[in-house]
N, C-alpha and C positions, 0 to 999 in steps of 0.2 A: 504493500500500500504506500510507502513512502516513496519509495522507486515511481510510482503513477503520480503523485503527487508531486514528486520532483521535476516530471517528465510534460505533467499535462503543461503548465505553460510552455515548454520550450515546442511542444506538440502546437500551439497556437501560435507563438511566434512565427514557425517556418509556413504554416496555411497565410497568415498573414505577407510573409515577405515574399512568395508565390500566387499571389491575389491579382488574377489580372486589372488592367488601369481600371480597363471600364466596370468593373465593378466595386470603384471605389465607395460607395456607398456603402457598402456592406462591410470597411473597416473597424466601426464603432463595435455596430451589433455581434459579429465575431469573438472581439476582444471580449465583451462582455460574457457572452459564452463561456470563455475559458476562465475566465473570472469567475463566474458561478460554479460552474464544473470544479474546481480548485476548491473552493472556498466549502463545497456539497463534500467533498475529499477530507479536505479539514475537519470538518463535522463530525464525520463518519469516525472519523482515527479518536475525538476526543468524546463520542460515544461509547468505544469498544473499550476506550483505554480501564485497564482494572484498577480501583484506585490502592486495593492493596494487594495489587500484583509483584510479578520482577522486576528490582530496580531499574532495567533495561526493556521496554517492550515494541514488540515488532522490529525486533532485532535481525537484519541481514546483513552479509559479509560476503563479498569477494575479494581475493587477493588481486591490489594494483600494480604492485611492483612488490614482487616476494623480496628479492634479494635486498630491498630498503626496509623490507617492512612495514609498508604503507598497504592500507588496504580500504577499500571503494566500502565503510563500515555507515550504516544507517542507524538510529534508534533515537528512539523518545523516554523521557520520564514524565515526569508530573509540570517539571517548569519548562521542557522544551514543546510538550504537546500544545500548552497555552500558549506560547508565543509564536507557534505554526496557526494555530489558529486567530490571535491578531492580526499577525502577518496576509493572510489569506484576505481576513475582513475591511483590511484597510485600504489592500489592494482593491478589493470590488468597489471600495466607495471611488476611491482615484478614478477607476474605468468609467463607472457609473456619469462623473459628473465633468468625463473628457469627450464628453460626444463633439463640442467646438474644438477639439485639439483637430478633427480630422483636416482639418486646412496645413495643417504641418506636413501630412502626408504618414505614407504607413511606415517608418522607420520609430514614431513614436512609439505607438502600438506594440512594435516587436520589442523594444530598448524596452518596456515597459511590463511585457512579457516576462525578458529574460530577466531583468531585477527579480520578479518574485519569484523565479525557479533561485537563482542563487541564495537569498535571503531563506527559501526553504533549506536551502543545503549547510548554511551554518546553523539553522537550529537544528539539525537531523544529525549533524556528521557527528560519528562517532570516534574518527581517529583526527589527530590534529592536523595532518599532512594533508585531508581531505577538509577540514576547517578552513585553510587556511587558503584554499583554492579557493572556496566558495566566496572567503571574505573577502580576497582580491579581483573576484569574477564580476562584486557589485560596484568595482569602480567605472567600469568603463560606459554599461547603460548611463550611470545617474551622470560622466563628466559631459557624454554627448546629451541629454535631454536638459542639463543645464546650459552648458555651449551653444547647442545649435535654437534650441527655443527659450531660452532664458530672458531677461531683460537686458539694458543698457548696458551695465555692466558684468553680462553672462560671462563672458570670456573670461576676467579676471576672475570672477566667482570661482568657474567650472578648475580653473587652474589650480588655486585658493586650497580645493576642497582635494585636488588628486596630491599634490604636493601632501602637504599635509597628513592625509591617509596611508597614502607610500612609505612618506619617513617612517609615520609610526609604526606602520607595518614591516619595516626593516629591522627594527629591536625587536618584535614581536617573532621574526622568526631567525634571529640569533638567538633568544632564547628558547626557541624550541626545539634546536639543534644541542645545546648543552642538555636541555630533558630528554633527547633520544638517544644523546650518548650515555642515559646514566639509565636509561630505562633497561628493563630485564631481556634479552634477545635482540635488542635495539630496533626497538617497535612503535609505532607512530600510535598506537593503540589508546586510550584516554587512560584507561585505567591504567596499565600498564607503566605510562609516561608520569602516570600521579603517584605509583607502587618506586618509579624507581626516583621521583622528586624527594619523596622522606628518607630515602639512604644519601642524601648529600650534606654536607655542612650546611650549616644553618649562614655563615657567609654564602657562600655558593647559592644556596636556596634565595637571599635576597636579590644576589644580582640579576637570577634569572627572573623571579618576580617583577622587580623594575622594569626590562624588558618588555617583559609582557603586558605590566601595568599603563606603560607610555603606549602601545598599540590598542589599548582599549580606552583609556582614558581618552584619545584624541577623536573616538569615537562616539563617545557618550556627548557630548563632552563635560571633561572638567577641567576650572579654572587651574591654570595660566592656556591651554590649550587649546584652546572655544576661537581663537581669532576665524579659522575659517567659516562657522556655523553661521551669523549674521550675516553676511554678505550671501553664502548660499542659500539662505531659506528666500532672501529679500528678492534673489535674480532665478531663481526656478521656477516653473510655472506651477501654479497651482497644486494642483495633483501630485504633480512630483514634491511638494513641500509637504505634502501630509504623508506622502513614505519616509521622507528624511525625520522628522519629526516625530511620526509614527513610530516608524521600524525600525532605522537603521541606526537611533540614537541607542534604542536598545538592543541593538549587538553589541556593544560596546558593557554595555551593563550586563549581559549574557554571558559575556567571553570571562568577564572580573568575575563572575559566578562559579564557572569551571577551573580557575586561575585559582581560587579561595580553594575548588575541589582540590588541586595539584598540590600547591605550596601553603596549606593552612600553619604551618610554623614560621615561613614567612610574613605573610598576612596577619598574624597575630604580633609581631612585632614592630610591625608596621602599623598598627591601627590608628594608634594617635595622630600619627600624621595625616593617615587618611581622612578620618574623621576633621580637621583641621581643612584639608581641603573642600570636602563636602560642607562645611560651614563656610568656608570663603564662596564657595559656589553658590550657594543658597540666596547670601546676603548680596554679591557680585549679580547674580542673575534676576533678582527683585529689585534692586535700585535701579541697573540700566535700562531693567523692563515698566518701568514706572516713569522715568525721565522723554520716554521711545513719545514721538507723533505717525511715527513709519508705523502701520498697524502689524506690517510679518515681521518687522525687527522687532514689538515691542514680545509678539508671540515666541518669536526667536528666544532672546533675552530669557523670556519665561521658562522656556524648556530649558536653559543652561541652568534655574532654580530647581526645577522639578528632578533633573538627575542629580543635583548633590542631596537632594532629599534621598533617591534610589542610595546612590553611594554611601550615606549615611547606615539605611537598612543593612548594606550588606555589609558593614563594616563591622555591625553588633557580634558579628557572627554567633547570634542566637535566636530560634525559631521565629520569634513575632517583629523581630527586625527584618529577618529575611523575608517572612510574608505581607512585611507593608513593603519593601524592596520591589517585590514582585505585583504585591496590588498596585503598587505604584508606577509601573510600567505600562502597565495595563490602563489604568485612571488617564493616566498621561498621556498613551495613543491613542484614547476613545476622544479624549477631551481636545487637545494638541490638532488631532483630526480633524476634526469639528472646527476648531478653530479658521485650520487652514484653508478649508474645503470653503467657506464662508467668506474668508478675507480678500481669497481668490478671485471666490463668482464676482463679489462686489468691485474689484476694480479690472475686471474682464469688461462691465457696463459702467464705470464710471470712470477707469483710466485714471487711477487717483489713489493714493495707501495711507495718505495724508489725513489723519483725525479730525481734523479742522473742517473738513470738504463733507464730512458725514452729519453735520451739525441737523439735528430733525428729518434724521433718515427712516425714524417708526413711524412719519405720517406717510411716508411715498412708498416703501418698504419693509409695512409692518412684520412680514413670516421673518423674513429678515433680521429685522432687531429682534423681536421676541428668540431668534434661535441664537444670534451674535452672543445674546442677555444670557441666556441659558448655561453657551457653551462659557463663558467669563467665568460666572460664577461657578460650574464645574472645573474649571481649572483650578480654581483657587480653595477648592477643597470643602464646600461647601454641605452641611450635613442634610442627610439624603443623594448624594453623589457618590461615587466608588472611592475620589480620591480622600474623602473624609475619612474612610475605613481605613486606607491605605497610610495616611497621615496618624490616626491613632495606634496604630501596631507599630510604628517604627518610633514613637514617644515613647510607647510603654517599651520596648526595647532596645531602648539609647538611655532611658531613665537610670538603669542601676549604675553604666557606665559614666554619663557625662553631666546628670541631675541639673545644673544650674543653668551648665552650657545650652543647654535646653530653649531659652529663653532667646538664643538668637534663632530658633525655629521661630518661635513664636513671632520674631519679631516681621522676619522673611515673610512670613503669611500675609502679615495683615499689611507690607508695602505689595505684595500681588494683590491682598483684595484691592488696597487703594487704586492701584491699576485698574483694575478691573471694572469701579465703580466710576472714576472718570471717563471710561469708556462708554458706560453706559449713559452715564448723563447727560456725554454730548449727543447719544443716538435718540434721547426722548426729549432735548431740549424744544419748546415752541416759541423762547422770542426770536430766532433766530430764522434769515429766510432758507428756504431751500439751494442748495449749490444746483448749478446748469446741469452737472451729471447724473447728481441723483434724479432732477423733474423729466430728464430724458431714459431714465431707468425702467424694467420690467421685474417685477421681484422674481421668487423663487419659483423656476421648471419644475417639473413634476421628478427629473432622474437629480434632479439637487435635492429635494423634496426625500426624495426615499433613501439616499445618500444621509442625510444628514438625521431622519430618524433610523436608522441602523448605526448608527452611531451612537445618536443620543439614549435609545431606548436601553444598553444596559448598562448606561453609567447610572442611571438612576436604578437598573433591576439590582445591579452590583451594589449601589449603595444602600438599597433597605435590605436585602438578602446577597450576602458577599458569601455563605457557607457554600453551594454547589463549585464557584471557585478554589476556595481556602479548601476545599476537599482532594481537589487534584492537586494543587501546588502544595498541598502537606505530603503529598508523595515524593514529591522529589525535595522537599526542604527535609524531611527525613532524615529521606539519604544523605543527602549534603551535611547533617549535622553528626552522620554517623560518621562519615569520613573525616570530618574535623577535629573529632573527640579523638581518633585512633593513634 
């Protein structure tokens, strides 16, 4: 099933890049196909999964390269089936609300394909050497769909964000090369590679964590490493900002997961510091997102808060840390989503990102603010939302460790909500007249429309009842705490 799953979009991509001209018409509705089809895939796998099955399930393997020890390894737990299943959902909302991308032509469509087969491939891989493919497989869709359709400044953007990615990704696999030489049979294998990380010096064990840390951290991001993430969310269109914001922030926060599985005698003397950075993140990514008039810089900005909150979780490294880490990823791509998929439509018809330019945008474009409203206040964690549950599990599990420090959560919070609520005041303002764009505007289609409630509907399912989640992600927070202990 993951193998079909991994397949179906690249199975769509090539119908797509073999689509005769004259049937261009039929790029949108295609893609969306495969988008359902994918997303129907997803379902299925986090139906079947047992929530107290093998730590490993729907486990296959074939050998890639015997004589290295790499081998083409598949499998889910409890925290990769959910994030295969974000991934897939976030994707269909992108499709869903790219029916105007078809003026691009059909290189979108496939670029847009292949990201979520890749992005499948690093929640699924079970060996690093096949990780590690996946994760450098989703540079190249996202540099051309920022480059060739991005804004003004695409080009520096697309540059910006491969630069960037590359480097980190350079220590990311010098350090994976010290854990396969220390591994048992010198096997690219997870477990394996984490079996033979605790027979090393606990020197040794840090330098290889650093490594690995500077390749996820540039991906989450965390402060000092976030330069490339504003200018990319601001210059990619639409769509492609709720996968960056969505998804691909948390690989990064995925990879620190499996990195916590590897080297947890590392990581535990590292904490302080980390912790230390997920506070600089928090407060860095609420003030600059509170200061923002650019409405996807201010969202941008946002999410650089929302992962030091994740990074914080998984720092506790103990259960109700790692499961607000995890609701938090979640909270964050529903809500982040939402966000983007909104900010997007709105200046596709009004040509404009500028807060100023929306001043009494609920009398022209009520579905609009009311959904804008919604999604604000779900980001910022508002109770009856997902990310509220998510925010309290990672309190109650930073509490024993950092008790006081605590307090610069709290402070983080309420400069998002003030964001949040400036936002909204300019969208319900009436002394103000209407801007030329919005009185030329048409509110919300029917495929933004169903976009944007498939999004919204389980942040609030998740926010009054988070247990059907917290029941799969306790499968693999589990394990995770059992490898930690060992």
């Amino acid at each position: 099933m993951l193998k079909a799953l991994l397949l179906m979009p690249v199975l769509g991509a090539l119908l797509l890049g073999l689509l005769p001209s004259r049937l261009v018409r039929w790029q949108w509705p295609l893609a969306l196909i495969f988008a359902l089809l994918s997303a129907a895939l997803a379902g299925v796998l986090v139906w079947r999964f047992d929530h107290a099955g093998e730590t490993i399930q729907f486990f296959e393997s074939r050998a890639w390269n015997a004589r290295l020890g790499s081998s083409f390894a598949l499998g889910v737990d409890g925290i990769s089936v959910v994030m295969l299943m974000l991934t897939a959902g976030l994707t269909l909302a992108a499709v869903l609300i790219s029916r105007n991308m078809a003026r691009a032509g059909r290189l979108y469509y496939v670029l847009l394909m292949l990201l979520e087969s890749a992005m499948f491939g690093v929640f699924s891989a079970r060996d690093w050497s096949l990780f590690y493919v996946f994760w450098e497989a989703t540079l190249l869709p996202l540099f051309f769909l920022i480059d060739r359709l991005g804004g003004e400044n695409r080009q520096r953007a697309a540059l910006n964000f491969f630069l960037y990615t590359l480097g980190g990704s350079v220590f990311m696999l010098v350090a994976l090369l010290f854990l396969y030489d220390a591994a048992p049979g010198h096997s690219f294998a997870m477990l394996d590679m984490a079996e033979g990380g605790r027979s090393l010096s606990p020197g040794m064990q840090l330098l290889i964590f650093a490594g690995l840390f500077i390749g996820f951290a540039v991906k989450m991001p965390v402060v000092p490493l976030h330069g490339w993430l504003p200018l990319a969310h601001v210059e990619a269109p639409g769509p492609v900002s709720l996968l960056l914001s969505g998804v691909l922030l948390k690989m990064g926060a995925y990879g620190l997961i499996r990195a916590l599985e590897t080297l947890p005698l590392a990581f535990a003397q590292m904490q302080g510091w980390l912790a230390l950075l997920g506070f600089v993140s928090l407060l860095y990514g609420a003030l600059l997102s509170w200061r923002q008039q650019d409405l996807k810089a201010m969202v941008a900005y946002a999410s650089i808060a929302h992962m030091g909150l994740v990074l914080l979780g998984i720092v506790t490294m103990n259960a109700n840390g790692l499961r607000g880490a995890l609701l938090q990823m979640v909270a964050h791509g529903l809500a982040a989503g939402l966000l983007f998929l909104l900010v997007g439509a709105l200046y596709e018809r009004t040509h404009s990102r500028n807060l100023s330019d929306y001043a009494g945008v609920a009398r022209q474009l009520p579905r609009y603010a009311v959904a804008l409203a919604f999604a604000l206040l779900a980001a910022v964690g508002l109770p009856g939302s997902a990310g509220f549950i998510a925010e309290i599990h990672v309190l109650i599990g930073g509490w024993p460790l950092w008790s006081g420090w605590l307090v610069l959560l709290g402070v983080a919070m309420l400069v998002g909500a003030a964001a949040a609520l400036r936002v909204i005041g300019v969208c319900y303002r009436k002394d103000l007249p209407l801007s030329t764009g919005v009185l030329v505007s048409r509110d919300m289609q029917l495929s933004e429309r169903l976009a944007a409630l498939g999004l919204a509907l389980p942040i609030v399912v998740l926010g009054i009842w988070p247990q059907p989640l917290l029941s799969v992600l306790d499968h693999g927070v589990r394990q995770l705490i059992a490898q930690v202990a060992r």
